[in-house]
C-alpha positions as CSV (number, residue, x, y, z in Angstrom):
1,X,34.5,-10.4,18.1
2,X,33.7,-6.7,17.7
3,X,30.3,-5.4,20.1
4,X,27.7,-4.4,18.8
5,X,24.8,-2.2,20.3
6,X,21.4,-2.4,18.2
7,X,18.7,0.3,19.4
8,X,14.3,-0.2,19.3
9,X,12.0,1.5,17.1
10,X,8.5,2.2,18.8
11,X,7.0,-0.9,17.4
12,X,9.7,-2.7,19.2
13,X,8.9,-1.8,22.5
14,X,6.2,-2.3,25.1
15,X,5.5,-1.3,28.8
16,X,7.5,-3.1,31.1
17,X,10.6,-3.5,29.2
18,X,13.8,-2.8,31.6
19,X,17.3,-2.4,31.5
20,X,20.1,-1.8,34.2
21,X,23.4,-0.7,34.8
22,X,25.8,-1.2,38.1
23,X,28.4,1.3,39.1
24,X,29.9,2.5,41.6
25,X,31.2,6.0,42.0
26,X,34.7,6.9,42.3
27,X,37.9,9.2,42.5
28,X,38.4,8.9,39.1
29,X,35.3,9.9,38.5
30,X,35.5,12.8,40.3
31,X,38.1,13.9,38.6
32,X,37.0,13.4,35.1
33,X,33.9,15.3,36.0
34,X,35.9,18.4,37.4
35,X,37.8,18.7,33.8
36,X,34.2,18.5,32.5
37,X,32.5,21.1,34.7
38,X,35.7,23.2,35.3
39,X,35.0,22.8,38.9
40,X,38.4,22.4,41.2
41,X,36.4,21.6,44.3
42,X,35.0,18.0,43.8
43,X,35.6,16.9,46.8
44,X,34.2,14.4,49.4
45,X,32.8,17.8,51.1
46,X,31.2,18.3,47.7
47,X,30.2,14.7,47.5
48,X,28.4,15.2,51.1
49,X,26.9,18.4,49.9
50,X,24.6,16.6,47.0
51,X,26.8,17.9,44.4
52,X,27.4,14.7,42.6
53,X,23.8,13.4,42.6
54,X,23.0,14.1,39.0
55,X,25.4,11.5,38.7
56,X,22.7,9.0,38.5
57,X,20.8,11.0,36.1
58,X,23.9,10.3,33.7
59,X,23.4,6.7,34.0
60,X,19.7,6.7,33.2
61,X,21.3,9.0,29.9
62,X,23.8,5.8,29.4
63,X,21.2,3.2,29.3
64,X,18.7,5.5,27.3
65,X,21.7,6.2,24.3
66,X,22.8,3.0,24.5
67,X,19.7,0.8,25.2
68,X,16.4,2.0,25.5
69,X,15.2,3.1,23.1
70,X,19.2,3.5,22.1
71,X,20.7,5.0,19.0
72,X,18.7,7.4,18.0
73,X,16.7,8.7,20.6
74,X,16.2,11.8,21.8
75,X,15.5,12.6,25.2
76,X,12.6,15.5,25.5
77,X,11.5,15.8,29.0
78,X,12.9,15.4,32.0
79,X,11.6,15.4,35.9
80,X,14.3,14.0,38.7
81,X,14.4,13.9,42.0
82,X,17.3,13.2,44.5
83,X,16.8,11.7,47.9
84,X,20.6,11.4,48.8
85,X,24.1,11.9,47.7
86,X,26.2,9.1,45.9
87,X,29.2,8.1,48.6
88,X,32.6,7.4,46.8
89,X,33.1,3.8,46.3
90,X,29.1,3.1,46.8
91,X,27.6,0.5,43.7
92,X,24.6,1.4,42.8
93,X,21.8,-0.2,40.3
94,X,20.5,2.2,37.5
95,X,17.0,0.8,35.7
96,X,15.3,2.2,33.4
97,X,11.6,0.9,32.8
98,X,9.1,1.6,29.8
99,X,5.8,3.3,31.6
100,X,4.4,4.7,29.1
101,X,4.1,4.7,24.8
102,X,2.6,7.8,23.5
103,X,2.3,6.7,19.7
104,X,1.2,9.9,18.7
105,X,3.9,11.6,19.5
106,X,6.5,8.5,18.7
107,X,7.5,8.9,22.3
108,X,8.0,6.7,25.2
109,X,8.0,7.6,29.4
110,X,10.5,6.1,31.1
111,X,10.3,5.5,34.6
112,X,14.1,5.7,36.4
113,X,15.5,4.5,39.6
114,X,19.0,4.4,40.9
115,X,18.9,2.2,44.1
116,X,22.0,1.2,46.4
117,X,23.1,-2.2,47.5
118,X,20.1,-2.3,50.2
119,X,17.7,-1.4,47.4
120,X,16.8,2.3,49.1
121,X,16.2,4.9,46.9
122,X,18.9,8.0,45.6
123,X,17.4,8.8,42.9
124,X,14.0,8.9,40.5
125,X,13.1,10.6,37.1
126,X,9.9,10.5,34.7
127,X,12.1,10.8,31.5
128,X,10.0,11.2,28.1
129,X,12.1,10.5,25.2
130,X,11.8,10.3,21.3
131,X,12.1,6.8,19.8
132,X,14.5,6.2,16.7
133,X,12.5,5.7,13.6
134,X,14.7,4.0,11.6
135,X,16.4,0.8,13.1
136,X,20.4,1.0,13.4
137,X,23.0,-1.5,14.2
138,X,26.4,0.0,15.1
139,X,29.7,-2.1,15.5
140,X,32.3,-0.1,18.1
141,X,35.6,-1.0,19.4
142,X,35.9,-2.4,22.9
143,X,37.0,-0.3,25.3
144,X,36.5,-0.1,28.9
145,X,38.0,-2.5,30.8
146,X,34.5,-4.0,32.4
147,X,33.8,-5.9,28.6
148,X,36.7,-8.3,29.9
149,X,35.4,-9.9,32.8
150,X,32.1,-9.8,30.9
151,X,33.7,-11.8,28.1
152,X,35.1,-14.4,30.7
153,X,31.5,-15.2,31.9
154,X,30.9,-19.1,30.3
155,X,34.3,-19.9,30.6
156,X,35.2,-22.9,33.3
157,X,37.5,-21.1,36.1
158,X,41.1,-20.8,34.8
159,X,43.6,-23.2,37.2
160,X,45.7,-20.3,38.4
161,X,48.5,-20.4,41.1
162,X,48.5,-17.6,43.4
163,X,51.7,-17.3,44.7
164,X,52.9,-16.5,48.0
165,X,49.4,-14.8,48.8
166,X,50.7,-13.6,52.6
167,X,49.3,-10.1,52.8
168,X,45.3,-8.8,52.5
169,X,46.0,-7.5,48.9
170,X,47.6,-10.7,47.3
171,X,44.8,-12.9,48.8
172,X,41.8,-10.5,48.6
173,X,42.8,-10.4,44.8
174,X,42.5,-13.9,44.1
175,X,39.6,-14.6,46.4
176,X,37.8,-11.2,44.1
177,X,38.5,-13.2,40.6
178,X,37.1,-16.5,42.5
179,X,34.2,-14.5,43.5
180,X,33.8,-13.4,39.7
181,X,34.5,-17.5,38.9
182,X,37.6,-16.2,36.6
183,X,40.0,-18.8,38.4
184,X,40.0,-21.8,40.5
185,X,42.7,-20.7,42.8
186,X,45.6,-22.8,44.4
187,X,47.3,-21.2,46.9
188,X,50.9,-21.6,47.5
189,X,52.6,-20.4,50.1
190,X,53.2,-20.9,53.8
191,X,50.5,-22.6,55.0
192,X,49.9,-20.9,58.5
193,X,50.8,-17.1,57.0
194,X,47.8,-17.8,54.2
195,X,45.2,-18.9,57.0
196,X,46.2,-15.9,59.3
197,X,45.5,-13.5,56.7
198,X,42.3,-15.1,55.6
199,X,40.9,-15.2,59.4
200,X,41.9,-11.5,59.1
201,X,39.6,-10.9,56.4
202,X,37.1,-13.2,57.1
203,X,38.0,-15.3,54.2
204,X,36.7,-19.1,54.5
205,X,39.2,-21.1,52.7
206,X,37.6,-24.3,52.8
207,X,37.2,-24.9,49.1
208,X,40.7,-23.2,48.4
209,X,43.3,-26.1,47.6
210,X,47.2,-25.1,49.2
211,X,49.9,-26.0,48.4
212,X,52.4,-25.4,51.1
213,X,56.1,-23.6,51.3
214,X,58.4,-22.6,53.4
215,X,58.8,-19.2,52.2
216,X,58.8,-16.8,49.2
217,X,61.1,-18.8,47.0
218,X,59.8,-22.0,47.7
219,X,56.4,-20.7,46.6
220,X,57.9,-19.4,43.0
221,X,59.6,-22.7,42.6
222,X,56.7,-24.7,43.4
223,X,54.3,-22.5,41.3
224,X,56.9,-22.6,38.6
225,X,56.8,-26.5,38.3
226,X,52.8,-26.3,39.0
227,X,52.6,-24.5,35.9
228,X,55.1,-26.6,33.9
229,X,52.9,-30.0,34.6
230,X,50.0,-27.9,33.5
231,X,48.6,-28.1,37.0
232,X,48.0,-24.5,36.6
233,X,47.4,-22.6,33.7
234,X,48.3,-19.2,34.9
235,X,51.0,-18.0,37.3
236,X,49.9,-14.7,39.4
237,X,52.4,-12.9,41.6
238,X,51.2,-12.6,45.5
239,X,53.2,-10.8,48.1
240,X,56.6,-11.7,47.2
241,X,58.9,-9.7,45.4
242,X,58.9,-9.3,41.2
243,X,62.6,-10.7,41.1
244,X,61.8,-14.0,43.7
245,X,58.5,-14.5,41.2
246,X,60.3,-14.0,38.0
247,X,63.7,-15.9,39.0
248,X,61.4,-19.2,38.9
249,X,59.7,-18.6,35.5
250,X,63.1,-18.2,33.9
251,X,65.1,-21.1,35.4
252,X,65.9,-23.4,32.8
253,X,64.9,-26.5,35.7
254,X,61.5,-25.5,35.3
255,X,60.7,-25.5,31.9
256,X,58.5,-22.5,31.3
257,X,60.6,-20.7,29.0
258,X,59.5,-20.5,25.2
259,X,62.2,-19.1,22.7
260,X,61.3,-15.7,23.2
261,X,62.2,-13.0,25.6
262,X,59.6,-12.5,28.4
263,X,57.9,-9.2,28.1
264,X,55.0,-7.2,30.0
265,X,52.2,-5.5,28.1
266,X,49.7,-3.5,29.3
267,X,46.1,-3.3,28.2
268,X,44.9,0.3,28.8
269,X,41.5,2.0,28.3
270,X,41.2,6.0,28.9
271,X,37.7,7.5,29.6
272,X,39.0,10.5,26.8
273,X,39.9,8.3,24.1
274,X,37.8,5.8,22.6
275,X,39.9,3.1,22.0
276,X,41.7,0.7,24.1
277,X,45.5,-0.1,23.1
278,X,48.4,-2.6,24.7
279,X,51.5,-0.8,25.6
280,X,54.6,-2.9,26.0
281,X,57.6,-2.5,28.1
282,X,56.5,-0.9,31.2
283,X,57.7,-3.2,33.6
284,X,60.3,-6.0,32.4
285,X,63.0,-5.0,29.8
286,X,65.3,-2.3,30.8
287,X,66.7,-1.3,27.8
288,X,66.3,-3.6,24.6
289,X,68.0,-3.9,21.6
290,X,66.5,-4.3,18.1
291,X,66.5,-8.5,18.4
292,X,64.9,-8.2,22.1
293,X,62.4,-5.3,20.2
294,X,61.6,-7.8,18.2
295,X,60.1,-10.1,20.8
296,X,58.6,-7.6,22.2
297,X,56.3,-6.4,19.3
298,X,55.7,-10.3,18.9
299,X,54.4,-10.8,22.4
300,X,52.2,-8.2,22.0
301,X,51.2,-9.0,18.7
302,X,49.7,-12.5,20.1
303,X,47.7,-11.1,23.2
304,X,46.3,-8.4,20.7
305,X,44.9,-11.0,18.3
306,X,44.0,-13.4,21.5
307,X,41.6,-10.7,22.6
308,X,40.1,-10.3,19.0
309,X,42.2,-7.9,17.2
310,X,42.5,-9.5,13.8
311,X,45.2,-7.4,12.5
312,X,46.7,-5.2,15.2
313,X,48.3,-1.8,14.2
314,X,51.4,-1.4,16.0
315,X,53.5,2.3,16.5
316,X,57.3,2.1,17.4
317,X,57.6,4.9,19.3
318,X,60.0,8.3,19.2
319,X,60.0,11.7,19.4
320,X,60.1,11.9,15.6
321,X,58.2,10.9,13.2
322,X,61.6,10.4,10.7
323,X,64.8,9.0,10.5
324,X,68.0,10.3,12.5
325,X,70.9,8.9,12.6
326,X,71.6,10.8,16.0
327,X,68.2,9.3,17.6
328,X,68.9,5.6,18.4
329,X,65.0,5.3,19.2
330,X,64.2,6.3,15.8
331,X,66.5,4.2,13.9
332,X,65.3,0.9,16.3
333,X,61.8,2.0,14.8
334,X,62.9,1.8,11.2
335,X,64.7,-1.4,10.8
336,X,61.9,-3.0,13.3
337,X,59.7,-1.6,10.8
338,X,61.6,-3.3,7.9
339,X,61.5,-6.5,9.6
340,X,58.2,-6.7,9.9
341,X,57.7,-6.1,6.3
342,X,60.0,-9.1,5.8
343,X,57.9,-11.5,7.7
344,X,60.7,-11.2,10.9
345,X,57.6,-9.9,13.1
346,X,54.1,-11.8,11.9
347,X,50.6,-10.6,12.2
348,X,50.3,-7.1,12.6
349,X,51.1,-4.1,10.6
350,X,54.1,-2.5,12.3
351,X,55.1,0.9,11.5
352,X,58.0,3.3,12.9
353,X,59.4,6.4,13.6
354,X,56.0,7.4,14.7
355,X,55.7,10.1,17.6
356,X,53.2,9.5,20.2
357,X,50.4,12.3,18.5
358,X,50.8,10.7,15.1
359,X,50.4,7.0,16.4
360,X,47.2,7.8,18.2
361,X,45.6,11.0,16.2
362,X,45.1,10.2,12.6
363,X,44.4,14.6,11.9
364,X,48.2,14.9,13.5
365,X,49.7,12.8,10.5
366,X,47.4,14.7,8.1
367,X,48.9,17.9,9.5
368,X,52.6,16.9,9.2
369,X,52.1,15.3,6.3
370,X,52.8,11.4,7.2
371,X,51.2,8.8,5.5
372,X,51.1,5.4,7.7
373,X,48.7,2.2,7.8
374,X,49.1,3.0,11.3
375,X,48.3,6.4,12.2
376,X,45.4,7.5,14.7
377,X,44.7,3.5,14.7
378,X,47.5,2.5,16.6
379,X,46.7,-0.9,18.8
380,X,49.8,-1.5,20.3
381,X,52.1,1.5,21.1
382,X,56.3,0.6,21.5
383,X,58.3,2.9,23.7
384,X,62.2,2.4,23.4
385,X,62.2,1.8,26.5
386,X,61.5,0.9,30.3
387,X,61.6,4.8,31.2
388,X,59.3,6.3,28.4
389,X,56.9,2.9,29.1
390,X,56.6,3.2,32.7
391,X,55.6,7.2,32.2
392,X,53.5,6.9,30.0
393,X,51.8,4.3,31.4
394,X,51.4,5.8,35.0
395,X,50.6,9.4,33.7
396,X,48.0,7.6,32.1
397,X,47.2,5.9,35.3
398,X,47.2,8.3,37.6
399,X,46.5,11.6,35.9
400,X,44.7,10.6,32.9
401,X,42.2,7.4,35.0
402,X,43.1,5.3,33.3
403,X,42.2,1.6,33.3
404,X,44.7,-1.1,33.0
405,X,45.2,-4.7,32.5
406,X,48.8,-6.4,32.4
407,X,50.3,-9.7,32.0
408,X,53.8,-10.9,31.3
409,X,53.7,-12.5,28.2
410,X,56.5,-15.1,26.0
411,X,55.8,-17.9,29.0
412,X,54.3,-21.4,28.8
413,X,51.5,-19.6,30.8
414,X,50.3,-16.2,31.3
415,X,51.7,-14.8,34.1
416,X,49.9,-12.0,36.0
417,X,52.1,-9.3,37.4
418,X,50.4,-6.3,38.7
419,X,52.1,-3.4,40.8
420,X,51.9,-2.8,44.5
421,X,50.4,-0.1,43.4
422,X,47.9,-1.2,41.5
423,X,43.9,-1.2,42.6
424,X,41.7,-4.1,43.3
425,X,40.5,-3.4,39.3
426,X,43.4,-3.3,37.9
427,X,44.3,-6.5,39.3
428,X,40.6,-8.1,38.3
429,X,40.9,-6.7,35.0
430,X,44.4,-8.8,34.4
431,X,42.8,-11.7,35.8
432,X,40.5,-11.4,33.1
433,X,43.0,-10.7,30.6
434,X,45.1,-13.7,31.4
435,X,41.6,-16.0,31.2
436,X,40.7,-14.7,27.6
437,X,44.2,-15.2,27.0
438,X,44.8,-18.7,27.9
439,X,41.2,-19.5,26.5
440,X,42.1,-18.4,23.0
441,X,45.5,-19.6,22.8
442,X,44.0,-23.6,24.1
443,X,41.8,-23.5,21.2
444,X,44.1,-22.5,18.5
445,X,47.7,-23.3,19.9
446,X,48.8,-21.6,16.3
447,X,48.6,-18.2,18.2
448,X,51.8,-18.7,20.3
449,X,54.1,-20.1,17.2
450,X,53.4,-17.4,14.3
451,X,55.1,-18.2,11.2
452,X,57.8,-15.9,11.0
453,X,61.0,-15.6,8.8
454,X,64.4,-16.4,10.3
């Protein structure tokens, strides 16, 4: 379902009306708003110094162009005051309240607070602003990363195995996504190990169900066969390693394999580019052929239209936008390409040799001159392999702020596989992915068996 925001004329609105916004400020953030200001020296010195306290006045901007009064409006006046700096990592609550109408001048005063977890003050403003005078209704594509968990809110917790959860990040990220009511967890793994941890981090596991092991393969095993009864309904990897965890899925005994290959896609939203797209492999397949390709593009053709994309757009990557014989990449692209059009590959438009510029920039294919149904509208971007997915994927991650969401996908059962490396987000944000995933996929099973041409 594509959002939609919807703004308020004047007659709309009366005093007292009141939105919010929580945030919390970080790194990331910091760095995006040094490439803005062209200031190196965002630091937490900076931070300390009040440099970043305006920072609240841009999310009484967010909620004013987005809700109140919202498309449209027109901000005229502006009085703030800062009481104290923003901490990295802090969440805050922005809220925006209607004080005043001044009809005569189709104008509203807002009043403006942003308040920390304790409710004392960091920041106020007396904002007047211009009300729309027409009424507008704007459709926009999802993209950050938040709208996921938001969309999970109303679902029943997802029966998820957590396995092997033995150090503070395997459990603390399952205990998060039962604190956001995304899963009802069951932990498997040595019993005494799981507790030790939890009494580390004040966890109270009294309404957490465990299963226990011996050790790390016991756990995948376990999980695997968990999974395979449809005891649990996801799979996500704890503290053990990505071979022990995988190993399981794939054994034949434990009948989780469908008949296509097992592939990782990653959801990714960028704060520079307004749309969100899946980018698949990063993580699993080290070098695929055309066939394995194939599977591939499939996968992540089903989570795309699981999470509401009706007809995703899908760019086999080169470094050309054309045919050469000498550039294996490009000719992969081609024939994937001419499967698709042959009903090989079902439910998206798939289109190759694309580079990366064409896939995602619709004025770069006007400038060279290539016509694609695909171009600047890519939704699902195809690297030829694990090397160019795994860059691109952390440059985007880690120089770019990106958001990301992964799961391993062409299982009986999502299975959620996130990096060592990967932040407490990052691994919330899959969590959410695999819900949405699993919820859309129970109520039309049709998803996971396309009709395709052999």
């Amino acid at each position: 379902m594509t959002p939609v925001i919807e703004n308020k004329t004047l007659d709309e609105i009366r005093v007292g009306d009141s939105v919010s916004i929580d945030r919390s400020l970080n790194r990331a953030d910091l760095r995006l708003w040094a490439a803005l200001t062209g200031n190196p020296n965002l630091d937490d010195h900076f931070v300390e110094a009040r440099g970043v306290s305006t920072w609240a006045t841009s999310l009484f901007v967010t909620l004013i162009g987005a809700n109140l009064p919202g498309i449209g409006s027109t901000i005229e006046a502006a009085t703030t005051r800062y009481h104290r700096p923003v901490a990295i990592g802090e969440p805050v609550t922005a809220r925006i309240t209607v004080k005043e109408i001044r009809r005569d001048k189709g104008s509203l005063v807002l009043d403006c607070h942003c308040l920390d977890s304790a409710g004392a003050l960091i920041a106020d403003a007396l904002i007047e602003v211009a009300a729309p005078k027409a009424k507008l209704r704007k459709e926009y594509a999802g993209h950050r990363l938040e709208e996921l968990v938001d969309r999970c809110r109303g679902l029943p917790p997802m029966p998820t195995a957590v396995v092997h959860p033995c150090s503070a990040d395997a459990l603390m990220g399952a205990v998060e996504a039962v604190n956001h009511k995304l899963i009802a967890p069951i932990l498997v793994g040595p019993e005494d190990k799981i507790r030790k941890v939890a009494a580390a981090q004040n966890v109270d596991l009294a309404d957490y169900r465990i299963v226990a092991t011996a050790d790390a393969e016991e756990s995948a095993t376990k999980a695997a066969l968990m999974a395979a009864r449809g005891e649990a309904s996801a799979l996500m990897k704890g503290s053990l390693h990505t071979d022990q965890f995988m190993h399981a899925i794939v054994a034949k005994e434990n009948h989780l394999r469908t008949n296509r290959l097992l592939s990782h896609c990653m959801l990714v939203s960028l704060p520079t580019y307004a749309r969100r797209v899946i980018i698949s492999d990063a993580a699993i397949n080290i070098a695929p052929d055309i066939d394995q390709k194939k599977d591939i593009i499939q996968n992540a053709i089903i989570l795309a239209r699981a999470i509401g994309i009706e007809l995703p757009k899908v760019a086999v990557l080169s470094a050309v936008e054309v045919v050469r014989t000498k550039m294996p990449s490009s000719m992969d692209a081609a024939v994937l390409a001419k499967m698709a059009d042959r009903n090989q590959i079902a439910g998206g438009i798939v289109d190759g040799p694309l580079d990366l510029d064409i896939a995602v920039d619709a004025e770069s294919a006007r400038i060279k001159g290539v016509k694609s149904p695909v171009a600047g509208q890519a939704d699902i971007l195809i690297p030829p392999n694990i090397d160019a997915g795994n860059m691109m994927y952390k440059e985007l991650s880690f120089m770019s702020d990106a958001q990301g969401a992964g799961i391993v996908m062409g299982a009986k059962v999502p299975l959620i596989l996130t990096s060592r490396s990967d932040g407490a987000d990052t691994r919330m944000f899959s969590t959410a992915l695999a819900v949405l995933f699993a919820d859309a996929t129970a109520k039309d099973p049709a998803l996971l068996h396309p009709a395709v041409s052999e």
